[in-house]
N, C-alpha and C positions, 0 to 999 in steps of 0.2 A: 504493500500500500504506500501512495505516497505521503512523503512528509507532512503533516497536519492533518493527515487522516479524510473520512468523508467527508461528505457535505453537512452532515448533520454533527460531527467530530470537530469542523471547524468550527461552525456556528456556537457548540458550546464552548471552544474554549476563546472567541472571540469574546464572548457575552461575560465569561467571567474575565476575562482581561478589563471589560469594559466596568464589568458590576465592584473591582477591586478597588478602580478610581473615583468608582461611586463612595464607596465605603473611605478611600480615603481624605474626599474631599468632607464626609458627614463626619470628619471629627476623630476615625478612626483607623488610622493608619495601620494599629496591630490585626485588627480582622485583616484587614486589606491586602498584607504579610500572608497572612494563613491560606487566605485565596489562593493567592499566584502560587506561593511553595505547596499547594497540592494540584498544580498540572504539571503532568508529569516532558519534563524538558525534553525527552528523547522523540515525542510524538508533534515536536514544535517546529514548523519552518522558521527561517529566520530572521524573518519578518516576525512573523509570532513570537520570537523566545527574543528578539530586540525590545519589541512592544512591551512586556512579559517585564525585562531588565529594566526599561522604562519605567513604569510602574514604580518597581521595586525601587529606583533612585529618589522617586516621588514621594514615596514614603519612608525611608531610610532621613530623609532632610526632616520630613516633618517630623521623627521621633529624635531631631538634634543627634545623628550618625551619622557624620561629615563623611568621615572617613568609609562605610559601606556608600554610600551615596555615590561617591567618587566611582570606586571600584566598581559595580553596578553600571555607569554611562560608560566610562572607559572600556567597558566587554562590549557593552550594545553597539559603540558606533560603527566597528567594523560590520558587524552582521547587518545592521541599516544601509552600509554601502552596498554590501553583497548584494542584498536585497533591492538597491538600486533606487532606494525612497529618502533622496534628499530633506524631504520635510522632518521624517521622524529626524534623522543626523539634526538639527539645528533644534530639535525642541528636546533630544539628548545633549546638547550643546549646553543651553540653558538650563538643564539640571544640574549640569557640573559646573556653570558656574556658581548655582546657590550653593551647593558644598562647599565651593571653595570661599564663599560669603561667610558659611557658617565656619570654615578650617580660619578665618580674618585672614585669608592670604586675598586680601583683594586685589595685588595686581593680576594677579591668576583670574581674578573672579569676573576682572573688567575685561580682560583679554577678549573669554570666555564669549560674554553678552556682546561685544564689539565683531564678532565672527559671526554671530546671529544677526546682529545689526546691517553686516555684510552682505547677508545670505537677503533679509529682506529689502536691501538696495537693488540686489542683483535679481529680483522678482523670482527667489528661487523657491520663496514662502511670503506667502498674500495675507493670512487670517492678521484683518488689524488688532486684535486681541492680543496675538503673541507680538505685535510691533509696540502695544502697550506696555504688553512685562517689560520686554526687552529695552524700552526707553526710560522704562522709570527705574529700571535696575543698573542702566546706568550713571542716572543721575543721582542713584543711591550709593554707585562706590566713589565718584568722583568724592562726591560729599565724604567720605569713611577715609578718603585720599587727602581732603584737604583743598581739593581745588572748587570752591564756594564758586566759581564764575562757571564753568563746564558743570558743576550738579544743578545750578539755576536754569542752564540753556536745556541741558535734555531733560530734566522736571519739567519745565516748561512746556515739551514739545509732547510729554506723556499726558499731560493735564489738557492737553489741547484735542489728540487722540480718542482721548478718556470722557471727551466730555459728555459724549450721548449714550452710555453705557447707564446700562439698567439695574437695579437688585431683587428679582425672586427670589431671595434665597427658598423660601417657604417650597415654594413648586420645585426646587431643587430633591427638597428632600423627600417630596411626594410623591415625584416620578423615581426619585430611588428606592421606597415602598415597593412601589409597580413592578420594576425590576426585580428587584428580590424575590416578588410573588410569582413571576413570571417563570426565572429560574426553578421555585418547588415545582412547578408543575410541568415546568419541562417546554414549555413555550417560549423558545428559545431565540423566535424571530422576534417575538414583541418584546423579550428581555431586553434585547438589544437596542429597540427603537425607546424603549422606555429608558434607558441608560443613558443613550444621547441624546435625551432630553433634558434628562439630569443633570448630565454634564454641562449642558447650554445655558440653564437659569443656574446653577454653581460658579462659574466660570462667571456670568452676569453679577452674583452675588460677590463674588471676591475680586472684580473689577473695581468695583463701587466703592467695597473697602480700601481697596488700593489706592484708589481717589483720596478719602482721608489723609491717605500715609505722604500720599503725593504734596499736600496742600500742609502737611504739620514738614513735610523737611523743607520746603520751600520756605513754609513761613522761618524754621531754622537760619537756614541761610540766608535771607533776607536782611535777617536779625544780626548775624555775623557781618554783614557786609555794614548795616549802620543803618541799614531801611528800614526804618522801625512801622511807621504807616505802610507797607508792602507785608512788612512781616505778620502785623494784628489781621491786617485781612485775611493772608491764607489762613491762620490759626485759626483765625473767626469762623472759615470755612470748613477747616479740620474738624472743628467741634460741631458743629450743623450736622455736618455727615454720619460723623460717629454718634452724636444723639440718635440719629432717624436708625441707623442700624443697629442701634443697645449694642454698640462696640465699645467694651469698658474700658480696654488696654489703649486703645484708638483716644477715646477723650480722656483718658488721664494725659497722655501725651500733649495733647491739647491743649489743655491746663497748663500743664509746665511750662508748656513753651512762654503761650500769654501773661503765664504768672511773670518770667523773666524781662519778656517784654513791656510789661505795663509797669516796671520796676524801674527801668529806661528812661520810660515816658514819664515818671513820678507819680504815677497814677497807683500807691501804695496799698488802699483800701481795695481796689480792683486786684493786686497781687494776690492780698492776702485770701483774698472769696477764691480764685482760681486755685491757687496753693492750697488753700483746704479743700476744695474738691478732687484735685490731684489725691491727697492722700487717701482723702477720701474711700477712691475709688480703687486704689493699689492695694491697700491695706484688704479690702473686697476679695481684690485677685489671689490674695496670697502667695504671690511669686516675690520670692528678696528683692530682684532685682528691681522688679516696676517700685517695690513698698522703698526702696533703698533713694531710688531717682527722685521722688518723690519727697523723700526726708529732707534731701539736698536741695531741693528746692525750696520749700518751708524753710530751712536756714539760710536762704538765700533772700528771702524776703524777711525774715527774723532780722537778719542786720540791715538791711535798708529801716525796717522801723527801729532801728537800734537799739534791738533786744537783743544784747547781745550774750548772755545768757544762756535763751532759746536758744539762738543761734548753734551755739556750741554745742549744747545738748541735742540735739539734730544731726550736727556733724558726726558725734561718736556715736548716736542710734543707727546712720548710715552705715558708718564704715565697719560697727560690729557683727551689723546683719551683712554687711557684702563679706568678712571675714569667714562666713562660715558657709560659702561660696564657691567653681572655682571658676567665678565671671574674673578673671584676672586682668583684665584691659578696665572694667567699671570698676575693681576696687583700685588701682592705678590711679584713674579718672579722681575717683574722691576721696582719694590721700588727698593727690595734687591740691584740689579744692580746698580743702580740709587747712592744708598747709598755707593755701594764700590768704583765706579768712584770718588765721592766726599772724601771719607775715601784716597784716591790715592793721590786727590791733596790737600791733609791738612787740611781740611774741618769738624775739626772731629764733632762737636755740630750738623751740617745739616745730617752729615751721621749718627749720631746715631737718628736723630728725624726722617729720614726716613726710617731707619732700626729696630724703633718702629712701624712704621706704616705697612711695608711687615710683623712683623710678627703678628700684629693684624689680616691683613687680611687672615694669613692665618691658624689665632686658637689657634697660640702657644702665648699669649698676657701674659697669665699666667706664664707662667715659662720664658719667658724673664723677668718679672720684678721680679722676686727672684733674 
């Protein structure tokens, strides 16, 4: 028999290829794991077992496994060429680069997205959806790089892309119901039609959010550059977004960002309303790192009303909770902070022994002590 077996042999293991990214767009990337690792690889063309490693890169990222993520696209793309399917090689392209977002090797990860960028110059791949990831992921490593003028222009061009983009999520998950049901009974054409439907109001729903993430780093950079009326608006809009979609992570970002901004602008009372919503909503999430960004923020507004105090105790609730972490670039982050607070208020012996320890953690130990 040939590779991928019947007609009825393809069909099912199209639909569970399809029904895995169902499952792992609803939240669940470990079912979505179990899926794929029970087709059995030997009955896979290579089209199929690319698609298959796809997948599995898709979900290896979302459960923070950089490193299978990698290994996963890096197997697929040759079999994608075999197979002679251009499109899937560039959307395995952009799986390794989020790996290497999440490994923070972001030249790797810009490289990556700038090859996808290519592909969709050279009309080798149309969906403007992947011309959305693909432009807003770039203007998310420039931003992670430093370079505020090149993350402003392709946020820019993603936000503009972005703009007619819809959020079902609800029908997302509905029609991944459908599918599910589809498969118990073995009705394997409508599994399939029901899945990509799934996929379409999914993909719609995490667009939308995207839009947020778009509008909170721009408002960022904005902020960085000194634009402070550019930066309150996108943030304004960041927050809008993530209200309407009960994105909690999305408008604490939000928050912070305006809380910094309105800090700027002297606008201290508006700080402080955002900065406690920020924590607000972190402390909710119970992830250290959002509850951590957030403390540091609140102390960031603590000294602008010069409570300085608060302040401090803020700082140390930060950096104890990112201590027991191993976000090693954000406890870096708020030592550094930590230390220029202290450097502020005359402090300088504490701010230099914690401004040894931000750059221990973050590699540069050596050429600080030169």
């Amino acid at each position: 028999m040939e590779k991928g077996g019947s007609a009825d042999e393809r069909d099912e293991i199209d639909s569970k290829l399809l029904f895995s990214r169902v499952l792992a767009r609803s939240g669940k990337p470990e079912e979505a794991l179990e899926t794929l690792n029970s087709l059995p690889t030997s009955h896979l063309s290579p089209l199929q077992h690319a698609e298959l490693l796809w997948r599995q890169a898709y979900c290896f990222t979302e459960l923070r496994r950089p490193e299978d993520a990698r290994a996963a696209a890096l197997e697929a793309i040759p079999l994608a060429e075999k197979a002679n399917d251009q499109e899937l090689v560039e959307r395995l392209r952009l799986e390794l680069g989020n790996a290497f977002t999440l490994m923070r090797k972001d030249q790797l990860a810009l490289d990556a997205y700038k090859g996808c960028l290519d592909a969709i110059e050279r009309d080798v791949i149309t969906d403007p959806v992947f011309r959305f990831v693909v432009l807003y992921s770039i203007g998310r490593q420039y931003n992670a790089l430093g370079d505020f003028s090149s993350a402003i222009e392709y946020l820019n061009r993603a936000a503009e892309v972005g703009a007619t983009v819809v959020n079902p999520a609800g029908l997302g998950v509905l029609f991944g119901a459908l599918c599910d049901s589809y498969l118990a009974a073995r009705d394997y054409r409508r599994a399939k039609l029901a899945g990509y439907r799934s996929m379409t109001y999914f993909e719609a729903a995490d667009n939308q959010r995207m839009m947020g993430e778009i509008h909170n780093r721009l408002g960022r950079a904005f902020a960085q550059s000194g634009r402070l009326d550019e930066a309150t608006k996108r943030l304004e809009q960041a927050r809008q977004i993530a209200e309407r979609e009960q994105d909690m992570r999305g408008l604490a970002e939000a928050e912070r960002g305006l809380a910094a901004v309105y800090v700027q602008q002297d606008r201290i009372e508006d700080a402080a309303a955002a900065a406690g919503h920020a924590l607000e909503l972190s402390s909710a999430l119970n992830e250290a790192v959002e509850h951590a960004e957030s403390l540091l923020t609140q102390a960031y507004v603590d000294e602008a009303k010069q409570n300085f105090t608060g302040a401090e105790e803020n700082f140390k609730r930060a950096t104890e909770l990112l201590d027991n972490t191993d976000a090693t670039q954000a406890r870096s982050d708020a030592y550094a902070r930590y230390s220029e607070f202290l450097e502020r208020r005359g402090d300088g012996e504490r701010a230099l022994k914690l401004l040894r320890k931000a750059w221990q953690l973050s590699g540069r130990s050596a050429t600080f002590s030169r």
